[in-house]
C-alpha positions in Angstrom: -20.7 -16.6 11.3 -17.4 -15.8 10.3 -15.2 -13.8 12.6 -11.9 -11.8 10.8 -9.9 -10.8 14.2 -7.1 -9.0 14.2 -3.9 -8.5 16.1 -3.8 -6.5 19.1 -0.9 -3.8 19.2 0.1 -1.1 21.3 2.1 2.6 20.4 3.0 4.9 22.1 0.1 6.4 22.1 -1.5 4.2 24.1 -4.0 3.5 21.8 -4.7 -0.1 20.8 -4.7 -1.1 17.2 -7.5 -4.1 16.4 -9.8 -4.6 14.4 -12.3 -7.2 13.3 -15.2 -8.2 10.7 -18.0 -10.2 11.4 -19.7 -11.7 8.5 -22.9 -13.9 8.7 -25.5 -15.3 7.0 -28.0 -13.3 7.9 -29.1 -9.6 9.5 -26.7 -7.1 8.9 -23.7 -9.7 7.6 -22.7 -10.3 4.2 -21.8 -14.3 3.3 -19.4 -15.4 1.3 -21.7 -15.5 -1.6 -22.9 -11.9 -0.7 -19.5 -10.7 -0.6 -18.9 -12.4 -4.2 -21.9 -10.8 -5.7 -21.6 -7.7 -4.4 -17.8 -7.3 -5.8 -18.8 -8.4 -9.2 -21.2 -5.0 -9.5 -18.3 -2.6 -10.4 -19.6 -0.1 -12.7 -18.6 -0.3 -16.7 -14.9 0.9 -17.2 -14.2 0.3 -13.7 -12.7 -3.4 -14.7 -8.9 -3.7 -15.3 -8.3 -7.3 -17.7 -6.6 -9.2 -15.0 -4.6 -10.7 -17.3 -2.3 -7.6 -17.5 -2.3 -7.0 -13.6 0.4 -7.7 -11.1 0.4 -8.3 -7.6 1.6 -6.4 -4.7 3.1 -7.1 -1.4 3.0 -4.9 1.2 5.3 -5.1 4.2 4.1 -2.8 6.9 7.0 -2.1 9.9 4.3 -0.5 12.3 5.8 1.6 14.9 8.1 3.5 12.5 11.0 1.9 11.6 14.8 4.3 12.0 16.2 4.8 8.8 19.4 6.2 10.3 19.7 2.3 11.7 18.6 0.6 8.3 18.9 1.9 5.1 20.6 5.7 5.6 23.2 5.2 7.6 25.1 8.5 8.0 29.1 7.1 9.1 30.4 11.0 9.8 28.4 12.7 11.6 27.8 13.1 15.4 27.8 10.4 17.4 25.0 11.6 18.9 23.0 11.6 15.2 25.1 8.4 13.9 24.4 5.9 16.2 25.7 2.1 16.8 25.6 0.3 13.5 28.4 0.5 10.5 27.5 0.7 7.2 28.7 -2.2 5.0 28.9 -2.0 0.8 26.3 -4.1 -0.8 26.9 -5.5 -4.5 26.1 -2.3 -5.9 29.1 0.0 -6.0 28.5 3.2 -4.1 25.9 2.3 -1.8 26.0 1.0 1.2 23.5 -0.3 4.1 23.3 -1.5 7.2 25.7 -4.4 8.5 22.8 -6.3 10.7 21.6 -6.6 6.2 24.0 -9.1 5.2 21.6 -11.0 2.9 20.3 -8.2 1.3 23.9 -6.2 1.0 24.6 -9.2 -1.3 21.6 -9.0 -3.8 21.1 -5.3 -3.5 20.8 -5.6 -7.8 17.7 -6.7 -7.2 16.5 -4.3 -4.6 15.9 -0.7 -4.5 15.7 2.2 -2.0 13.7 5.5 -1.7 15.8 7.1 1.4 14.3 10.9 0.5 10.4 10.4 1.7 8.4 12.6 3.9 5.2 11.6 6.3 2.7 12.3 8.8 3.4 12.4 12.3 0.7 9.7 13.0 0.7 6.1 14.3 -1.0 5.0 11.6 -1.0 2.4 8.2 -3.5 4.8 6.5 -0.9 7.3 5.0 1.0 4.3 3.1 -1.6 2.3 2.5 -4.2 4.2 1.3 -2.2 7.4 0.8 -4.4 9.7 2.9 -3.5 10.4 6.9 -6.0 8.8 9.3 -6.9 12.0 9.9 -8.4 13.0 6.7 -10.0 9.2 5.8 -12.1 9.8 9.2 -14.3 11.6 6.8 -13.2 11.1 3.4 -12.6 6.7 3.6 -10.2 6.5 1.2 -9.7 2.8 0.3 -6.8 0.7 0.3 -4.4 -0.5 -1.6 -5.5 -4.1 -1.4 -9.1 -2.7 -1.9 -8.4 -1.0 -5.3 -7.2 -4.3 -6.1 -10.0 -6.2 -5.2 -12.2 -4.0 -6.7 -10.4 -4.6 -10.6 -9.9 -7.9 -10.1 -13.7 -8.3 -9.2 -15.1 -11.6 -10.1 -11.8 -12.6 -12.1 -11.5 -16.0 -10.3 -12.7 -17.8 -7.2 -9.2 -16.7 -5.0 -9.7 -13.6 -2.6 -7.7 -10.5 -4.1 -6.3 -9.2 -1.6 -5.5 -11.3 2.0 -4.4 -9.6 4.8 -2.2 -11.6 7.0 -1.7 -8.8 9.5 -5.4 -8.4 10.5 -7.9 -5.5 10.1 -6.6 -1.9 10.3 -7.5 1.6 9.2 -5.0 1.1 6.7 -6.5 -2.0 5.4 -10.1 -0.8 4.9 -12.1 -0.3 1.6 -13.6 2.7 2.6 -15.9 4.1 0.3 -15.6 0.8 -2.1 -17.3 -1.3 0.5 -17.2 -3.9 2.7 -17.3 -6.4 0.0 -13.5 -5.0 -0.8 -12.3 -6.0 2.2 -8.9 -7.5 2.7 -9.6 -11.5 3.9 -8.2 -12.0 7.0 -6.9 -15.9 7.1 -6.1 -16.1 11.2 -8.5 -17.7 13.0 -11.9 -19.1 12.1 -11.2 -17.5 8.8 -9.1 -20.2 8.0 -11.8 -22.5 9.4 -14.2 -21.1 6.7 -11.5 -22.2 3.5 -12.3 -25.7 4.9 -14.9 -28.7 4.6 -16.5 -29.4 7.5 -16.7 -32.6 9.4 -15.7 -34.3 6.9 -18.1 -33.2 4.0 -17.2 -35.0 1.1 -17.9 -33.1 -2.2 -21.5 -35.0 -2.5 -21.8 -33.0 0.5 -21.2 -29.9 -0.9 -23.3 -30.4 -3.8 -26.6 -31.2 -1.3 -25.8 -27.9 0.4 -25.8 -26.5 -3.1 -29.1 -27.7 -3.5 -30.5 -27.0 -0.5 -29.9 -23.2 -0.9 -31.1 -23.5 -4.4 -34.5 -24.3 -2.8 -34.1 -22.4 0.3 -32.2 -18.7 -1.0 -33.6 -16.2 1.0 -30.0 -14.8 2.2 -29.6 -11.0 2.0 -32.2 -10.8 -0.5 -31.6 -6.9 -0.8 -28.2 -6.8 -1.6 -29.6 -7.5 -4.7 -31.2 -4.2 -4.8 -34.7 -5.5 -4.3 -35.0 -8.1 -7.4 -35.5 -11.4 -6.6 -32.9 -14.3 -6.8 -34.0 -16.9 -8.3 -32.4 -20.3 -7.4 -28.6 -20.4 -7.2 -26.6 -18.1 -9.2 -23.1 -18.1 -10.1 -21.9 -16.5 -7.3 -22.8 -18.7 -4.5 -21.5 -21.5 -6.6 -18.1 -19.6 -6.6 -18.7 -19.4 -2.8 -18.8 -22.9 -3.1 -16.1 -23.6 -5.3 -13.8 -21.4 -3.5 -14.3 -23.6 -0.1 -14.5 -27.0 -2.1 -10.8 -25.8 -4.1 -9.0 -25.3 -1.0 -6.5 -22.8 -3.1 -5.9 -20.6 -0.1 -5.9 -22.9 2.0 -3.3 -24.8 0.8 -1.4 -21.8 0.1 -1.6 -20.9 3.7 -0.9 -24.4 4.7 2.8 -24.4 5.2 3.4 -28.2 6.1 3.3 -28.5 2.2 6.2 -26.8 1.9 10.1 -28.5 1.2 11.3 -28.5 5.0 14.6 -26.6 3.8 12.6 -23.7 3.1 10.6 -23.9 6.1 13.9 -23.6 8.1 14.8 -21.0 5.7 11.9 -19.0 6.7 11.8 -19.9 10.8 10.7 -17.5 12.5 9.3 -15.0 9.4 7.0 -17.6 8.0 5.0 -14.5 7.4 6.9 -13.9 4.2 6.5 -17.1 3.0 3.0 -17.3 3.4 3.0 -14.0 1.4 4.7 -15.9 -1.3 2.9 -18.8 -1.6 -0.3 -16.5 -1.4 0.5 -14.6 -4.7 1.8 -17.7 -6.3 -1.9 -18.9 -6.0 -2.6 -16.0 -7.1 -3.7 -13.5 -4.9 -3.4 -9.7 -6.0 -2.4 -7.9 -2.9 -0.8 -9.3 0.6 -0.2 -7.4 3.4 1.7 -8.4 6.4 3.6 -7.5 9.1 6.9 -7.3 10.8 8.2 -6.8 14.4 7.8 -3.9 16.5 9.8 -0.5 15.5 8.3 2.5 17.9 11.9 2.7 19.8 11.6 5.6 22.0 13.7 3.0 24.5 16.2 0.5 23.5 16.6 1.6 19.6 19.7 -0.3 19.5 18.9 -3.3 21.5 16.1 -3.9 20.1 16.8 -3.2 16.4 20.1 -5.8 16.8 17.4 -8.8 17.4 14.8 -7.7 14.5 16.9 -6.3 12.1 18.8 -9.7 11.4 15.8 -11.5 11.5 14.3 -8.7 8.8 16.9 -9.5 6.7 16.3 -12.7 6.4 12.8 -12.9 6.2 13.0 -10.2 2.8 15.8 -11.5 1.4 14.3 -15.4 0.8 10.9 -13.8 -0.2 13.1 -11.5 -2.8 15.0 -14.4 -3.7 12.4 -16.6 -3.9 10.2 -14.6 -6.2 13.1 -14.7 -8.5 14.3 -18.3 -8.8 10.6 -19.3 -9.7 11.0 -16.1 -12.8 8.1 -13.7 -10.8 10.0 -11.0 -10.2 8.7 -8.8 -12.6 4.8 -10.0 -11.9 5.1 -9.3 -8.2 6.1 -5.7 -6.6 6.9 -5.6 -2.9 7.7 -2.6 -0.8 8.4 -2.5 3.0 8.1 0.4 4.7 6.3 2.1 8.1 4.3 5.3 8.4 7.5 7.5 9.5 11.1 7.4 10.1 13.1 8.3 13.6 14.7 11.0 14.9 18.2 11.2 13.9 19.2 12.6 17.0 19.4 9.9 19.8 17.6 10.6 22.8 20.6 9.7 24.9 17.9 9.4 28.1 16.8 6.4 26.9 19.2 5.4 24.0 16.2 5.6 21.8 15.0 7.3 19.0 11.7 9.6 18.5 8.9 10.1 16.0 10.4 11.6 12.9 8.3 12.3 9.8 10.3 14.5 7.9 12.6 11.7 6.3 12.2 8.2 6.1 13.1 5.3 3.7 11.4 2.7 1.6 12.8 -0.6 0.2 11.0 -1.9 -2.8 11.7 -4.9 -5.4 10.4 -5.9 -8.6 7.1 -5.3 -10.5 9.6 -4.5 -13.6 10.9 -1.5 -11.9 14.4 -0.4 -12.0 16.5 -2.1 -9.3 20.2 -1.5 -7.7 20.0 1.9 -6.7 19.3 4.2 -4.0 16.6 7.2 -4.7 17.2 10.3 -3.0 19.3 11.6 -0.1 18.2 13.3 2.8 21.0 16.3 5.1 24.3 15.2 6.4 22.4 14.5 10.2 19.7 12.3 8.0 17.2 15.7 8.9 15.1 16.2 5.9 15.3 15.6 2.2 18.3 16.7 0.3 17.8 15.9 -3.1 14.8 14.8 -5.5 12.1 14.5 -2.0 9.5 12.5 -2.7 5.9 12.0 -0.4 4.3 8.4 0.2 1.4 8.9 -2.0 3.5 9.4 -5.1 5.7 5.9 -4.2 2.3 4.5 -3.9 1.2 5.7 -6.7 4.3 4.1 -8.6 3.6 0.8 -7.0 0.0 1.4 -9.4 1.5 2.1 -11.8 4.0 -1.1 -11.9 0.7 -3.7 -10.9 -1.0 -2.0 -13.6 -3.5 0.8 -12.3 -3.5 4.1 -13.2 -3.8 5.6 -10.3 -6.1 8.7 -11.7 -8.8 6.3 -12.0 -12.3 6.8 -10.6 -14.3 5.5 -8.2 -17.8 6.6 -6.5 -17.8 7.9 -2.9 -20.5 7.2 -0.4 -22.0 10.8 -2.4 -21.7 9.4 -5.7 -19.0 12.1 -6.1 -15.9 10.4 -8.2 -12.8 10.3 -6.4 -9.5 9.7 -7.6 -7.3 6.8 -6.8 -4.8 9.4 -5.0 -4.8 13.1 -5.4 -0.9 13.3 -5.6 0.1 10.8 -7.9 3.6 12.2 -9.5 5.5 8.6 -9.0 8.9 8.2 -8.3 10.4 8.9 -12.0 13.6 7.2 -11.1 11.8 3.9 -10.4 9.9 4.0 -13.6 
């Protein structure tokens, strides 16, 4: 039995965030071959030639990051609005971020910023993950990113397309494309499962091989009733996948230079994201930090947002010394902004979903600039206002989805990709 458990996290809310997967060999589990086969039955047209798709990471910021404290600093007004932090000039000439963004102020060329987006008021991943509110994928389960993913790169190779280093969330789940579409989830026994047991040499593997040859009787009706006969393909790429070791390696940072691992100390999270798409994973989601600063905004933002910095500024950097920045498209970002009024109570900063701000790099899109501005207080959209769905829907478009594509709900109905899916022209 393998167990996919996520992190535990707390909001404001008071409502606690985890998730997890089982998946066994038997009763109402799916094995690795299972989930294999099953992702390999997309219907015809449904398959995008993995040779002219990208991948995608996906930094998620839960809590609700400030963009008045990060990206959309606003120098003259109130104090009460502008808050602690100075703005400093990056290397592009006339915009300027936040001075705890050193690192990336210097390679801003190769970043860019959406600072005119609107949200949900919900503590949630689904909106910018998916590009539904939780509230409408409680009935409609809209999948994820990571999911659409997996489901075109469906039986391309024998490395999971999409890895979740951040655990399971609503965000995260296939919804209507099934459980086979499921992000992997390496923390855990789940990294257990990428390795050869006691010692089992590759001999070993091929008895085991055998022995379900004679002995298939696993899940016998997710093949809709036929009959298997002996081993097919796709428990041997359940086999291959294990015997490989891609992922795990990946994920196994002791094979990493030792400069880059002190580079990386303390947001090894970013590196393993790298290392993951280098081995060629479609979509990695991860994590960052906790941003839901009601209390403390500037307290806590002065330990993270250093540490932020660093963490996306090796990965960006990174991605282009080994010439991937065009292959790979990240985007970090959390499911609102904050208040731009402080709450001088508690020197912290509310919910805010009327503005909030994106960073995204690469995938060939157009870098050094800043998209958008929001009101002189950082209040709402000023100019060219933009909602999450339609960044998301660029970040399809640079992988190489078309995000009016098709796919079967739980009805049989088709549903598209995302229902608002003007991107962000200015990107493009």
């Amino acid at each position: 039995m393998l167990t996919f458990l996520g992190k535990r996290q707390s909001f404001c809310d008071g409502i606690h965030r985890r998730n997890f997967l089982r998946i066994g060999a038997f009763g109402a589990g799916l094995s690795l071959a299972d989930m294999l086969r099953v992702q390999a039955q997309a219907a015809p047209g449904e398959t995008t030639s993995l040779a002219k798709m990208k991948s995608a990471i996906m930094i998620y910021l839960p809590g609700g990051p400030s963009h008045m404290d990060m990206y959309d600093l606003k120098p003259d007004a109130p104090a009460e609005f502008r808050g602690e932090f100075k703005p400093i000039a990056t290397n592009v000439p006339g915009i300027q971020i936040c001075e705890h963004f050193p690192r990336q102020a210097k390679m801003f060329d190769k970043l860019a910023v959406v600072r005119s987006l609107i949200s949900v008021d919900e503590h949630s991943d689904s909106l910018v993950m998916t590009g539904y509110s939780e509230n409408t994928n409680r009935t409609q389960h809209h999948p994820s990113f990571g999911s659409v993913v997996s489901r075109l790169r469906a039986g391309q190779n024998d490395i999971p397309a999409f890895v979740s280093l951040r655990g399971m969330s609503i965000g995260n789940e296939p919804g209507f494309l099934g459980i086979a579409h499921r992000a992997f989830n390496p923390d855990g026994n789940g990294m257990n499962n990428l390795k050869r047991r006691n010692g089992l040499t590759a001999d070993g593997m091929d008895d085991r091989k055998n022995l379900l040859a004679s002995f298939d009787t696993i899940r016998r009706d997710i093949d809709k009733g036929t009959t298997m006969e002996g081993l097919d393909s796709f428990t041997g790429r359940a086999f291959d996948m294990i015997a490989s070791g891609t992922v795990h390696k990946a994920l196994d940072l002791k094979r990493e230079d030792p400069r880059v691992l002190d580079r990386y100390k303390g947001v090894e999270g970013f590196l393993k994201a790298r290392r993951l798409v280098e081995a060629g994973v479609g979509c990695v989601t991860l994590s960052y930090g906790g941003w839901d600063t009601h209390n403390s905004n500037f307290k806590t933002l002065k330990k993270q947002l250093p540490e932020l910095d660093r963490g996306i500024a090796n990965l960006i950097q990174d991605l282009h010394d080994r010439g991937m920045e065009d292959e790979v498209v990240t985007v970090m970002w959390g499911e609102f902004g904050r208040t731009p009024k402080i709450n001088m109570t508690d020197a912290g900063r509310d919910h805010w979903a009327p503005a909030m701000s994106a960073l995204v790099a690469g995938g060939g899109l157009k870098m050094g600039q800043a998209v958008g501005t929001t009101s002189a207080r950082g209040e709402h959209p000023k100019e060219k206002p933009y909602k999450v769905p339609q960044l998301l829907a660029t970040l399809y478009q640079a992988i190489g989805i078309d995000p009016a594509m098709t796919f079967p709900n739980g009805s049989g109905r088709p549903m598209y990709i995302l229902d608002d899916r003007k991107p962000v022209s200015e990107l493009l």
